[in-house]
N, C-alpha and C positions, 0 to 999 in steps of 0.2 A: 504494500500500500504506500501510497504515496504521501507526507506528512504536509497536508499545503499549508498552514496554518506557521510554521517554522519561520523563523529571519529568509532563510533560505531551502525553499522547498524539496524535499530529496525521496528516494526511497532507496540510501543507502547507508541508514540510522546513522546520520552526522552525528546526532545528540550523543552518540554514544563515544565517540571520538575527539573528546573536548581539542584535542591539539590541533585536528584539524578544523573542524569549525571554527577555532579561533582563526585559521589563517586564513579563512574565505571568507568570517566575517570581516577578514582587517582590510581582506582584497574587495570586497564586496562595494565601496562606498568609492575606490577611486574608480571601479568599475561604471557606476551612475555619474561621475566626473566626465567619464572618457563618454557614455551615450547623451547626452546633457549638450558636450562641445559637438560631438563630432555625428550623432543621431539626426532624423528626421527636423531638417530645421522648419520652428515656426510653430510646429504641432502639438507639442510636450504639452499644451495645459486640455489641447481636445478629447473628448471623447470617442475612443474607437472601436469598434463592433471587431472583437478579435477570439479567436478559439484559444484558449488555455489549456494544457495539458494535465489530467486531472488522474490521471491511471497509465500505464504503461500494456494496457491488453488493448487487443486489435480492435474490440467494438466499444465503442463508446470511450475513449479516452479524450476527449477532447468536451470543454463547456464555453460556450459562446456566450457573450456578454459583453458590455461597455466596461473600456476601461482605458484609463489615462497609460502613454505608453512607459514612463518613468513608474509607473504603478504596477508594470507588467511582472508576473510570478517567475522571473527568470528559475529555472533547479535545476538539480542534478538528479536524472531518472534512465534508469541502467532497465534493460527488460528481466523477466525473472530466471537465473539461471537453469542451464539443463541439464538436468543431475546424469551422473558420469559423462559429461562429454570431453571425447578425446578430438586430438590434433586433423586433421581431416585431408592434409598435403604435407609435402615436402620432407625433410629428412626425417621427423621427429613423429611422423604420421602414426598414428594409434596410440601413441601415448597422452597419457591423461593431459588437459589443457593446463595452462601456471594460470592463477590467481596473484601473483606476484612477478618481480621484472627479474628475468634471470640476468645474473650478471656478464655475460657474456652475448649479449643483448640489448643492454642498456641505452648504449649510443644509438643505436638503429631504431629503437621503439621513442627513445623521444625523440629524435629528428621527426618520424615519421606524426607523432600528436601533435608537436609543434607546427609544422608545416601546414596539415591541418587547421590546428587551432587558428593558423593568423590570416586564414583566407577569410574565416567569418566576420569581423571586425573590419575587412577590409571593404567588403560589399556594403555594408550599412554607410562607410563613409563615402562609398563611390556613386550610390545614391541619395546620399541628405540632401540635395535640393530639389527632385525631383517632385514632390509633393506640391510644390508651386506651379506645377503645368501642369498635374494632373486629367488628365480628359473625361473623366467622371469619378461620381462620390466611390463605387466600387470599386474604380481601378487604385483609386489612394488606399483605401483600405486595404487592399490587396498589395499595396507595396508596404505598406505599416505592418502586415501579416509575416511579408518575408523578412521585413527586420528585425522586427520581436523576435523570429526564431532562429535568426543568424546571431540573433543575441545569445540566445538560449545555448545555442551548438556552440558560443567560444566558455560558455558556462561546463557545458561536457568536457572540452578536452583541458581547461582548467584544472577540473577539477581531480582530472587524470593525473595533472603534472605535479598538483600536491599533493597528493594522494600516495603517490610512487614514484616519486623524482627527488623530493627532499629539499634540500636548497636550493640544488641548479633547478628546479621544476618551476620553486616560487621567481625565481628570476627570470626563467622563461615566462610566465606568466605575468611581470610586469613587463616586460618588453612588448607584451603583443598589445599593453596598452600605451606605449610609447610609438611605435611604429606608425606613417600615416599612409595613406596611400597615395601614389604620385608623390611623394614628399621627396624631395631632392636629396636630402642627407639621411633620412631615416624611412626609405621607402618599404612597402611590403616584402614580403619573400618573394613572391611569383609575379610573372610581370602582367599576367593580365588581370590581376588583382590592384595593378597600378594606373589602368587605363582609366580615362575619364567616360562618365556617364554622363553623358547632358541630358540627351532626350529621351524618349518613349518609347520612341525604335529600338533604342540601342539596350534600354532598359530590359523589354522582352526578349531581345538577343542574349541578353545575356540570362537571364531565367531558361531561356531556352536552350543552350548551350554552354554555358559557364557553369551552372548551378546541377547541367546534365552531367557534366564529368566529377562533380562531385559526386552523384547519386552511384557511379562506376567506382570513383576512389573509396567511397563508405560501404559501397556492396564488396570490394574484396577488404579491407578491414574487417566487416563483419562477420568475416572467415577464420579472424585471426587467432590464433594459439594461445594469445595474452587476452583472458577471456572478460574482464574488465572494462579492454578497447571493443572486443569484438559485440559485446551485452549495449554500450556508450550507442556505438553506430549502428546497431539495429535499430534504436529507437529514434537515433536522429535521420535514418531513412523513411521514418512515418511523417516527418514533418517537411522534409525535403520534396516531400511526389509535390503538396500542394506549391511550391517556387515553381517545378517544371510547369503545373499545369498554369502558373500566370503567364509563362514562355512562350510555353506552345500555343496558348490558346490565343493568348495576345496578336504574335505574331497572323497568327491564322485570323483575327478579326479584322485585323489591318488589310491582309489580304483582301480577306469578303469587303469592305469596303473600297478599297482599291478596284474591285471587281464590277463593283455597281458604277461607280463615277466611269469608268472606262466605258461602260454600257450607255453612259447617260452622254456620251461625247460622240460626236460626230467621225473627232478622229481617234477616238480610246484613248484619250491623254486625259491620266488622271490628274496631273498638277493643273491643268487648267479646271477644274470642277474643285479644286481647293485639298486632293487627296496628297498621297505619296506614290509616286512610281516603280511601277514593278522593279523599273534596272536599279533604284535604290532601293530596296527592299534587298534585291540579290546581294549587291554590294554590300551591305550591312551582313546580309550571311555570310559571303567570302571572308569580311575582319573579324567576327565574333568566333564564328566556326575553326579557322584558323586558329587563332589566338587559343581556341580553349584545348585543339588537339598535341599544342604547345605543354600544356598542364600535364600528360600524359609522359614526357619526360622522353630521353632519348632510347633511339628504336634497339639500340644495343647497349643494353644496363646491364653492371654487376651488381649495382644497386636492386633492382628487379629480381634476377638470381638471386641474391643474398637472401633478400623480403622472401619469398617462395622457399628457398632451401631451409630455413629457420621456421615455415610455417606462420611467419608476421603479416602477408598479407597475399590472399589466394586469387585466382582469378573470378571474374563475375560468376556469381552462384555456384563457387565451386563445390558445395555438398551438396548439388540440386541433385536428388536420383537420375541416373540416365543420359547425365548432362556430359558426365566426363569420365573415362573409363583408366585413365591413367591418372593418379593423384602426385606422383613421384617425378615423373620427367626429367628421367636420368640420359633416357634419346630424343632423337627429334631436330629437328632444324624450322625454321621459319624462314622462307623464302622470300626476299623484297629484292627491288633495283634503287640501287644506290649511283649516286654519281662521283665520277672522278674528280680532278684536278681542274680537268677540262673543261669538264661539263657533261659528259656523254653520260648516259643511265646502263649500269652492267650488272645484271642480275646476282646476288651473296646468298647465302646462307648464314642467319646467327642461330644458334645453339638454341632449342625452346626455351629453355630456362630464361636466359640472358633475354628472350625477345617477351616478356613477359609484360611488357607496357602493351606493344603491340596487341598482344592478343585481349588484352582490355581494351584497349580502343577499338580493336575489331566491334566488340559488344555494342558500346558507343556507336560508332558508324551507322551499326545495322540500325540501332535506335531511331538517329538522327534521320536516316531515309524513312523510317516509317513515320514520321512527324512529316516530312516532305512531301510526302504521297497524298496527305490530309489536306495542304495545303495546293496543291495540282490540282488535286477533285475539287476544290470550290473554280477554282480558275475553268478547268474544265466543263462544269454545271455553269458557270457563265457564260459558256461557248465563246470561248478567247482561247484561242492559238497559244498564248504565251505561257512557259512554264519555268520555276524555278528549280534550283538544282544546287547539288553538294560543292563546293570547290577539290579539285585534288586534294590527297593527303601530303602531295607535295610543294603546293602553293602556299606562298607568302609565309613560313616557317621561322621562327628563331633561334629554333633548340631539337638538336640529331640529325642526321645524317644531311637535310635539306635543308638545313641553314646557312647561311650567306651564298645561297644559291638561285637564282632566281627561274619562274617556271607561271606558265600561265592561269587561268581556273581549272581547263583542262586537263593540266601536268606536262604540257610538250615546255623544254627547255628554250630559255627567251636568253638574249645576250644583256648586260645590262642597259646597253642602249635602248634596245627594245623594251625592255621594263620602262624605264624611265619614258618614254616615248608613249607608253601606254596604261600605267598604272593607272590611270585616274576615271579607265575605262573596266577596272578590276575592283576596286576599293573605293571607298569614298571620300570624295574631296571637299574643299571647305566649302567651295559652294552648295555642294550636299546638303553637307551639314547644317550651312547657313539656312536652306528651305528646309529640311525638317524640325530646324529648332523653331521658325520663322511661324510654322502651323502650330507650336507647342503655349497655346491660349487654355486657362484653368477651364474647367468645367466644374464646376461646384452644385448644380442646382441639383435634386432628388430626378432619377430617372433619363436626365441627359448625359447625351454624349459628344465627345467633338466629332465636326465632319469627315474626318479623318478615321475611324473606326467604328468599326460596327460594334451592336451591344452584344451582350452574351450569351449565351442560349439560355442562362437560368442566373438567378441569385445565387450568393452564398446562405449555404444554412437552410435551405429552402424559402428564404426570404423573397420579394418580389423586387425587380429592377430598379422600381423608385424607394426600395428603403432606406430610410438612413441609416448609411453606412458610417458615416461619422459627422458626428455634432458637434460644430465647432464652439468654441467659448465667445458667448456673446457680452 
């Protein structure tokens, strides 16, 4: 059970652990310092229609209700452990799972909570002004929704680092509120954790694909041998679907609206009816989509190896029955085309083990095209010709084998002149940017929307379109 009534909510009897409740009540208050500066600006004294986590079981865990977001029950809520369970991959396979950090392990498990931990903090700062453009009462609330629990998940692997890290844990954990994002001298860990979020667009691009390879990174954690982490991110995968679905759905409404102003124009140009254009629509997949298969880290890792061979972090559902019939992956090769010196692409083989990012992103990929498909079908039910689509896994990369390499959407290799020449026909340029911010006008009234997206197909909560979703302070 969950104790919500606590300083800080848990179901992992804080109380009974005076040493560390003292250190996450001491971390507790620069915690509301750090959402206070760097949280939803403008908002902090509204009321907001938000679900709060109240149980840790799949039905009914969640109570919706108004509440001020500095008021929100941030806790710490692990799901309930599963009595004898053993290791499930890699070397240590069948043996019972640690409940504690083995020490020959140590570095690699908080690297990996850290990493983690400082992506959550980082999203809330990369959206604190977005609340000001809002294009309806729902859609704010639904970005207040994903901050609250971005807040929540940097409360999980916190409480991981005190927990079982000891000194260095609590000092990682002041650093993750030290760190800004984009900050020039104290940036994030990850760099698309550093990118700016101005608009709406980019907003759902990034719920749709940023917050997606988190849902990949927390489903092989929740694999993991250190069953503490693995118990942590089970539970913050129940909160993480609803980010994706403001992602996906987002995106897809944009579309449907894009869909109709096309319809409504003589020449299917939706920026003249006041919309966004499909080629910026694509555009904005190419930088988000990019950037987040960046998160996935390079295509030949010992890092990856290691994580698997220790059992610290498995591939997507790797104890689904049927799913995987070798848990060890002592053989095996993963086949990709890497480029030379040159430039030219020559087909390698890395070791399975070592390709172990890959084959999570694979997961990923498959995902991302079935969100893709959803969005064609409205295009197509529109009867318009035009259709969006994935970028290479080799476009526009910063990190493994295709980095500082240049290659088009399609993956065929571009010289740099050519990039340069035509980039602005791949990615988006400040003009872009300039008209998608240009349409980003508040929407505040009960049941409106800006002309720019369509509404939703249903409430939250089974609420109706025009309810208030949050009530500002008058």
């Amino acid at each position: 059970m969950i104790a919500l009534q606590e300083k800080i909510p848990n179901n992992v009897n804080l109380a009974e652990n005076r040493r560390l409740q003292r250190a996450l009540e001491e971390w507790q208050p620069r915690f509301l310092q750090w959402w206070m500066e760097m949280g939803p600006e403008g908002f902090q004294k509204d009321d907001i229609y938000l679900r709060t986590a109240i149980s840790v079981e799949k039905d009914g865990w969640a109570h919706f209700d108004y509440v001020k977001m500095p008021d929100y029950r941030w806790g710490i809520f692990l799901v309930p452990p599963t009595p004898d369970r053993v290791i499930g991959f890699g070397d240590f396979m069948g043996q019972l799972i640690w409940n504690e950090v083995p020490g020959e392990f140590r570095k690699e498990l908080r690297r990996i909570i850290v990493t983690q931990g400082d992506t959550e903090p980082a999203s809330v700062e990369q959206q604190r002004l977005l609340g000001h453009t809002a294009p309806s009462l729902y859609d704010l609330r639904n970005l207040f929704q994903v901050n609250v629990e971005e807040g929540r998940h940097l409360w999980a692997m916190v409480y991981l680092l005190h927990q079982y890290f000891g000194r260095d844990g609590r000092e990682e954990a002041e650093d993750m509120l030290i760190r800004r994002s984009g900050h020039a001298d104290t940036p994030r860990i990850l760099s698309a954790f550093n990118k700016p979020v101005k608009d709406w667009l980019a907003f759902f691009c990034f719920t749709m694909f940023t917050d997606r390879d988190g849902k990949y990174q927390l489903a092989a954690l929740a694999e993991s041998s250190f069953d503490p982490l693995a118990r942590t991110t089970q539970f913050m995968l129940t909160e993480e679907a609803h980010h994706m679905f403001v992602g996906e759905t987002g995106i897809g409404r944009v579309v449907e609206r894009t869909a109709e102003l096309m319809r409504q124009d003589p020449n299917e140009d939706a920026r003249a009816q006041g919309g966004i254009p499909l080629d910026i629509i694509q555009k904005y997949i190419n930088e988000w989509y990019s950037a987040s298969l960046d998160l996935f880290g390079g295509e030949d890792s010992s890092n990856a190896a290691n994580y698997f061979a220790a059992g610290l972090k498995g591939r997507f559902r790797e104890g689904a029955p049927g799913l995987y019939f070798d848990h060890v992956i002592l053989e095996g090769a993963y086949r990709i085309e890497v480029p030379d010196e040159s430039g030219p692409l020559h087909p390698t083989e890395i070791p399975l083990r070592r390709a172990m990012n890959l084959v999570l992103q694979d997961a990923y990929v498959a995902d991302c095209e079935r969100a893709l498909g959803r969005w064609n079908k409205t295009l197509e039910t529109a009867g318009l010709g035009a259709r969006l689509t994935l970028p290479s896994q080799r476009f526009n990369r910063q990190i493994g084998v295709y980095a500082g390499h240049r290659f088009s959407p399609s993956g065929v290799p571009l010289t740099e002149e050519q990039w340069q020449a035509r980039h602005g026909e791949f990615l988006p340029t400040e003009d872009d940017y300039a008209y998608v911010e240009s349409l980003m006008a508040p929407v505040y009234e009960r049941g409106r929307f800006a002309n720019w997206i369509a509404p939703p197909a249903r409430g939250i909560n089974g609420k109706p379109l025009d309810f208030e979703y949050v009530r500002f302070e008058r």
